[in-house]
C-alpha positions in Angstrom: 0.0 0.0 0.0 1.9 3.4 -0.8 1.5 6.6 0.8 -1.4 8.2 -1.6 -2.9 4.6 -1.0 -3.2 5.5 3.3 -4.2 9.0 1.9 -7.1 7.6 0.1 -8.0 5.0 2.7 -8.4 7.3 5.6 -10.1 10.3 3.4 -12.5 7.0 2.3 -12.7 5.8 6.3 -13.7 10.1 7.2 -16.5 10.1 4.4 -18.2 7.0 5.5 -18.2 8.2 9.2 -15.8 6.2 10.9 -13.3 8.1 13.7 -10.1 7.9 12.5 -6.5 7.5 14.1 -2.9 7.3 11.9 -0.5 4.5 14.1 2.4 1.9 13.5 1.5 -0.9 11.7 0.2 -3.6 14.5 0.1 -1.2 17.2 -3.4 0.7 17.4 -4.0 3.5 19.4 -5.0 3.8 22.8 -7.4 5.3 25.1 -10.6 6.5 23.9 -11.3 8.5 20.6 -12.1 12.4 20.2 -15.6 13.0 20.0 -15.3 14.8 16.2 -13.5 13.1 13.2 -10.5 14.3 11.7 -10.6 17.1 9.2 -9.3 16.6 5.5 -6.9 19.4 6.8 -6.0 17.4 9.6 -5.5 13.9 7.8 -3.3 15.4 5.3 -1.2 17.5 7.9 -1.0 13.7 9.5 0.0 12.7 7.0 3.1 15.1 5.7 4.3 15.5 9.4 4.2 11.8 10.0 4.1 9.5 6.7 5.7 6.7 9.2 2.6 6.0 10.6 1.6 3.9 7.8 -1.6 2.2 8.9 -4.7 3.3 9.9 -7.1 2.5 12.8 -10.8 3.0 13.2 -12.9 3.5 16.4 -15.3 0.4 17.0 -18.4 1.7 18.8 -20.1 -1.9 19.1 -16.9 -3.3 21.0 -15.1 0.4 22.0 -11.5 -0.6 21.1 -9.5 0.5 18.0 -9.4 -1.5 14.8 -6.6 -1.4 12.7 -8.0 -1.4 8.9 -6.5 -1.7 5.3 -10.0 -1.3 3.3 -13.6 0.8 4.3 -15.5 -2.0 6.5 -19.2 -1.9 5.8 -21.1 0.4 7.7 -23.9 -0.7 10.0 -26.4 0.2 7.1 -25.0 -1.8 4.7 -24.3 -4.8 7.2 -27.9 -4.5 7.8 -28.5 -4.2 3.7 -26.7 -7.4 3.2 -28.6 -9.0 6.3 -32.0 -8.5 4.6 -30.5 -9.4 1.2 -29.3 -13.1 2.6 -32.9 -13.6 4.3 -33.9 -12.3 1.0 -32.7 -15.0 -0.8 -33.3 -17.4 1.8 -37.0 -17.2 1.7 -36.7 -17.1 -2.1 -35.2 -20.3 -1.8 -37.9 -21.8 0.5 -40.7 -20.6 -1.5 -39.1 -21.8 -4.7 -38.9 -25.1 -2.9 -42.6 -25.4 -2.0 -43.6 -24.5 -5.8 -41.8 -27.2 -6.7 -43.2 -29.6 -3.8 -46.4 -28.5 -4.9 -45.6 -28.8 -8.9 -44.4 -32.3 -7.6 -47.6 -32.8 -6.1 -50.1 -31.5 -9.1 -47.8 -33.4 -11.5 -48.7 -36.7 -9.0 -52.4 -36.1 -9.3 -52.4 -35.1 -13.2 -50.7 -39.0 -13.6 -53.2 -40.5 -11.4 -56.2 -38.7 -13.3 -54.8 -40.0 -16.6 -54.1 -43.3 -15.5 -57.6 -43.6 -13.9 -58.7 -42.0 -17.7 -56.9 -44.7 -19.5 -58.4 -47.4 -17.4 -61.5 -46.2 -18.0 -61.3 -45.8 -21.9 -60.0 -49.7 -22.0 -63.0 -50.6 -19.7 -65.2 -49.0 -21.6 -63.1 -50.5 -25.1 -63.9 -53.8 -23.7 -67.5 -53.3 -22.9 -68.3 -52.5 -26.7 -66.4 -55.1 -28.0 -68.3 -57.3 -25.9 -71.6 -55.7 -26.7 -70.5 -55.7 -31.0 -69.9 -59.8 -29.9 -73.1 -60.8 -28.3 -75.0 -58.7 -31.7 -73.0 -61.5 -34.0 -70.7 -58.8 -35.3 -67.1 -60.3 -35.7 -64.2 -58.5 -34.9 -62.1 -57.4 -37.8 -59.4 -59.9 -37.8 -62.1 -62.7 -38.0 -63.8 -60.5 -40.8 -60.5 -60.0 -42.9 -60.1 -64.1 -42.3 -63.1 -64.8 -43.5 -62.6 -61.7 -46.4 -59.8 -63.3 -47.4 -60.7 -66.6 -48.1 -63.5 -66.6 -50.1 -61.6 -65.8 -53.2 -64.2 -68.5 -55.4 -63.0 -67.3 -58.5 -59.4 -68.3 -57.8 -60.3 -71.8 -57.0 -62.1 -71.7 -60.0 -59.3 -70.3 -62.4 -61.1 -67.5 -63.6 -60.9 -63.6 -63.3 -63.2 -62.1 -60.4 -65.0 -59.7 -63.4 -65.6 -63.1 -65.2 -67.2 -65.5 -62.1 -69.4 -62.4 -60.9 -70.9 -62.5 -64.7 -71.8 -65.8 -64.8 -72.7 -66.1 -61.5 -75.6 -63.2 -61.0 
């Protein structure tokens, strides 16, 4: 991190509302904070008088120490931001789970209906056939068999147009 980096850092750390103290690296500040951040003035003057103080530290309200930082840590509005963003997407996730549980389900009762459909239809396939039967009326594989065989006019070696002429 050079110099202009720190600069940047703290001027960064000022505008996001963080207190703001120049120390060693490793070795924060101590005692308690000002009660007023540091002025652009004052961060640069801090930082021409005493470039050797490389690092910067941040005042932690929520556990009232120093905290020595190299980037801008999220401010309690944005930690809260994120915090509603991953229950956001948790609940997304749940309730893209129960549409598929209940797709799961619909699908389930759609394959039941059609089954139950299907058994029907071939119930009701079979109960016609039977009724055709019991009229005399023979299914079409008996029909074509019987069709098919009566062919007199090849027995009798003659064209069809010929054996229906002579036999009217």
């Amino acid at each position: 991190m050079t110099h202009y980096d720190v600069l940047a850092l703290r001027l960064a750390l000022r505008d996001a509302g963080f207190i703001i103290s120049p120390c060693w690296p490793g070795y924060p500040p101590t005692g308690a904070p000002g009660h007023r951040s540091l002025t652009d003035s004052e961060i640069r003057s801090l930082f021409v008088s005493h470039p050797e103080e490389f690092a910067t530290a941040i005042w932690r309200e929520d556990i009232h120490s120093w905290e020595i930082v190299s980037k801008v840590p999220p401010t309690p509005e944005e930690l809260e931001a994120q915090r509603l963003a991953e229950e956001a997407e948790i609940e997304a996730k749940r309730v893209a789970e129960q549409v598929r549980l209940e797709l799961e389900r619909l699908a389930t009762i759609a394959k039941q209906e059609q089954q139950a459909l299907a058994a029907e239809r071939e119930a009701e396939r079979a109960a016609s056939e039977a009724r055709r039967r019991a009229k005399g009326i023979p299914s079409r594989q008996e029909y074509l068999a019987a069709v098919r065989s009566k062919k007199p006019w090849e027995e009798a070696r003659m064209s069809r147009a010929t054996w229906y002429r002579r036999h009217r």
